[in-house]
N, C-alpha and C positions, 0 to 999 in steps of 0.2 A: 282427360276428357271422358273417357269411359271409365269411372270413377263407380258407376252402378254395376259393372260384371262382377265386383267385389263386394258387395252386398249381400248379408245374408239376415236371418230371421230366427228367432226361439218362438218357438210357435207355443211355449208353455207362455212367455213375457206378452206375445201379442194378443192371446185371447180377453185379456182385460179390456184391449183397447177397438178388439172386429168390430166391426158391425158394418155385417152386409147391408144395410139400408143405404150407406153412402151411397153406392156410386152402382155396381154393379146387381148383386143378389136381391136386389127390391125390385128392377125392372122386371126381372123372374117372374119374382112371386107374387107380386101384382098383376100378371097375368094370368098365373093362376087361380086368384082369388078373386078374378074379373070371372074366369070359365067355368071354375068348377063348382056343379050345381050342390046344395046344402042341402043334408036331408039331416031329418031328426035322430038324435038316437043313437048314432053311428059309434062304432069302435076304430078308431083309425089310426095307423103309422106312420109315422114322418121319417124317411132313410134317409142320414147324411144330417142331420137337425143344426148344427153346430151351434152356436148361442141363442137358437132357437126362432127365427126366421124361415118359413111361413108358420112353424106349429104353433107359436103363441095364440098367433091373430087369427090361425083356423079354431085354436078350441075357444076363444072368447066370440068368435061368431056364430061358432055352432051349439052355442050355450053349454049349459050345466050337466045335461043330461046325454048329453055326447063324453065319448071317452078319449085323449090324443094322449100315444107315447112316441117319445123320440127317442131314435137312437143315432149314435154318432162316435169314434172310435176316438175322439181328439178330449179329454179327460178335461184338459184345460177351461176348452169349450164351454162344454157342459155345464163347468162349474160355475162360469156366466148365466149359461140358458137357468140353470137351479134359481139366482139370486133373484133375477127377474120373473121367474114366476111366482114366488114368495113373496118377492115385491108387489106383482099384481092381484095377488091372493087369487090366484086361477087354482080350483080344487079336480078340473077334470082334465089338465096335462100333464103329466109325469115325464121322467128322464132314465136310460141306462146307456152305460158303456156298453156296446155291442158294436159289430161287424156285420156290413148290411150280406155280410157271404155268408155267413155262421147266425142267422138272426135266434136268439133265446126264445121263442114264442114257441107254444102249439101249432100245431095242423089246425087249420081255419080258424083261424083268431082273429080277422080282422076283417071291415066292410069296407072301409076305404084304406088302400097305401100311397101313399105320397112323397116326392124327391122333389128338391129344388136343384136343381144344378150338381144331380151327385153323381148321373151315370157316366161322365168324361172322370172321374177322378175316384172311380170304381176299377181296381187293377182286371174283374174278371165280370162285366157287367152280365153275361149269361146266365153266372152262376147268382147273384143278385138278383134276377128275373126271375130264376129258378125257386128260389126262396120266395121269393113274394107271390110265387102261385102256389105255396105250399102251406103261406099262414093265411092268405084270404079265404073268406067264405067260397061257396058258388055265390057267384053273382056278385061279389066283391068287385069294385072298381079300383083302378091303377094309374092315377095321374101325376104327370111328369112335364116337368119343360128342363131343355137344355138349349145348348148354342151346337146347332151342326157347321158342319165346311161351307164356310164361302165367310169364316168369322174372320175380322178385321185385314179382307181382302185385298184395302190397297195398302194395306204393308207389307202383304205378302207378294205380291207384283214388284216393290221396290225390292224387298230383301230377295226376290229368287236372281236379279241380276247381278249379284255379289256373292251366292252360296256357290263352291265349286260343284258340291254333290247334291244336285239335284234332285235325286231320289229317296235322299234321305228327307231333304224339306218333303219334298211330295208326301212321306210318311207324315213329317208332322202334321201337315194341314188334313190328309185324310183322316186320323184318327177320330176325328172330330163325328165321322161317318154321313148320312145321310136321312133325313125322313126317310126312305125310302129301306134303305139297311134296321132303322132303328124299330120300321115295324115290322121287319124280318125276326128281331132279335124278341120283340113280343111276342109275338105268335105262337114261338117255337116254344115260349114256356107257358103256351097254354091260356092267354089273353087273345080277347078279339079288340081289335083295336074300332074305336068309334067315332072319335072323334079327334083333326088334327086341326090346328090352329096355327101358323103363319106369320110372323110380325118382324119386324126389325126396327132399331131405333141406328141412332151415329153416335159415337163413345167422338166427342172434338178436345183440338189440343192446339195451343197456340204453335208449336213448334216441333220437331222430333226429339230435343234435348228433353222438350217439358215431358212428352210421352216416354220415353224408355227410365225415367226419371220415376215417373210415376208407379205409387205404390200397388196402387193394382196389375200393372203391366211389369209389374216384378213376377210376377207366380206367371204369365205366359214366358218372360224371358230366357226361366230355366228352361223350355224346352226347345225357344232358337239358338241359345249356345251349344246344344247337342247335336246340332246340327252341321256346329261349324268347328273344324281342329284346332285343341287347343291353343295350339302356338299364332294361328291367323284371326283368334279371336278380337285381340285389341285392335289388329288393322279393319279386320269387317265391320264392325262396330261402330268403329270410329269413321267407316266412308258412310256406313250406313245414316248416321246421326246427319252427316253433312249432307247426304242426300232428300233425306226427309226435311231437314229444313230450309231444302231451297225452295222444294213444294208446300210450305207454311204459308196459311194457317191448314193443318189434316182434322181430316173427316175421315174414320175409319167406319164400316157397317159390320152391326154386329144381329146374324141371324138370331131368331127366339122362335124357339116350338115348344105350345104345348102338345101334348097327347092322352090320349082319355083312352082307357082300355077298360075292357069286363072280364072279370075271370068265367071261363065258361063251366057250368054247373056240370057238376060228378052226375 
């Protein structure tokens, strides 16, 4: 019955086949590309780019004369985002392996930097902020969406009545942090934050078999099995599944924030 705890992934085999546009990293970036204002000209960065969702559709909107590089540390990836730009004969995006901690760029290189969903899966996001007020211009803009705490909240309400150690779940769902942390962690590297934006959609499943099944809800799963001791994993699991599907059909909600920041001028 828990057939999915044993599930795993070659993330060199899957990158042929990502694409965030399914299901989850479009709602993102679609929110972005609804907010963030277009100007001419620009030089901009995409941290985190993986097959290259939002930077495609920002450098084909922001025309010719605009500059976008991505970078993204998943080699595989990349090597998707490369075909597709090639394919679309886009001449002002490029691509490098880098580490958005360690970025290869100059001291103010950039008017706009841009993440989709990369600050939850950033081992040291400080030091990532740090770096992006060190390749923006002054006056450089810093936009970002992620999913903060309260993400797919009534699963976490069922699974905390089956996790013995509470404090550890309570870690996982904080990590996620808060608006309110996240413009703590701006600030400090030297951005004023200007604009936050608010949204949430429902991620629906006909059942809990169909959800812990599902491939997107594989990359959260790794972090509620950490949760719970190896040996009581199959029992948890397995109440958990029956639980969730006596409450079938689920609605989970999943928080969306953009955030729009300026680097403040030297």
């Amino acid at each position: 019955m828990t057939e999915y705890l044993r599930r795993r992934v070659d993330m060199n085999a899957l990158a042929p086949v990502f694409d965030e546009a399914s299901l989850w990293g479009a709602r993102f970036a679609f929110l972005m590309l609804d907010e963030l204002e277009l100007r001419p000209g620009i030089r901009a960065l995409d941290i985190g780019c993986a097959t290259g969702l939002p930077l495609l559709e920002l450098a084909r909107i922001h025309g010719e004369k605009a500059r976008f590089v991505g970078v993204d540390v998943w080699s595989a990836a990349l090597h998707q985002a490369q075909k597709r730009t090639a394919f679309q004969g886009l001449r002002n995006a490029s691509l490098a392996e880098a580490d958005g901690h360690q970025l290869p760029f100059r001291s103010a290189s950039f008017d706009l930097i841009v993440s989709n969903l990369g600050i939850n899966n950033f081992a040291h996001p400080e030091t990532v902020f740090a770096e992006c007020a060190r390749v923006a211009r002054p006056g450089a803009r810093l936009a970002l969406t992620t999913n903060v705490r309260g993400h797919l909240a009534e699963f976490y309400d069922v699974f905390r009545e089956l996790v013995p150690d509470k404090a550890r779940l309570e870690s996982d769902e904080a990590h996620r942090g808060t608006v309110a942390s996240l413009r703590t962690r701006i600030a400090s590297a030297g951005f004023e934050v200007t604009r936050v934006v608010e949204r949430s959609f429902q991620l629906r499943f006909l059942d809990g078999s169909a959800m812990l099944r599902h491939p997107l809800v594989f990359w959260f799963l790794q972090g509620w099995r950490e949760v719970v001791a190896p040996e009581d994993q199959e029992r948890v699991f397995a109440e958990l599944e029956q639980k969730l599907n006596a409450t079938a059909p689920l609605s989970m909600t999943v928080p969306m924030v953009y955030v729009e920041a300026t680097r403040a001028a030297s």
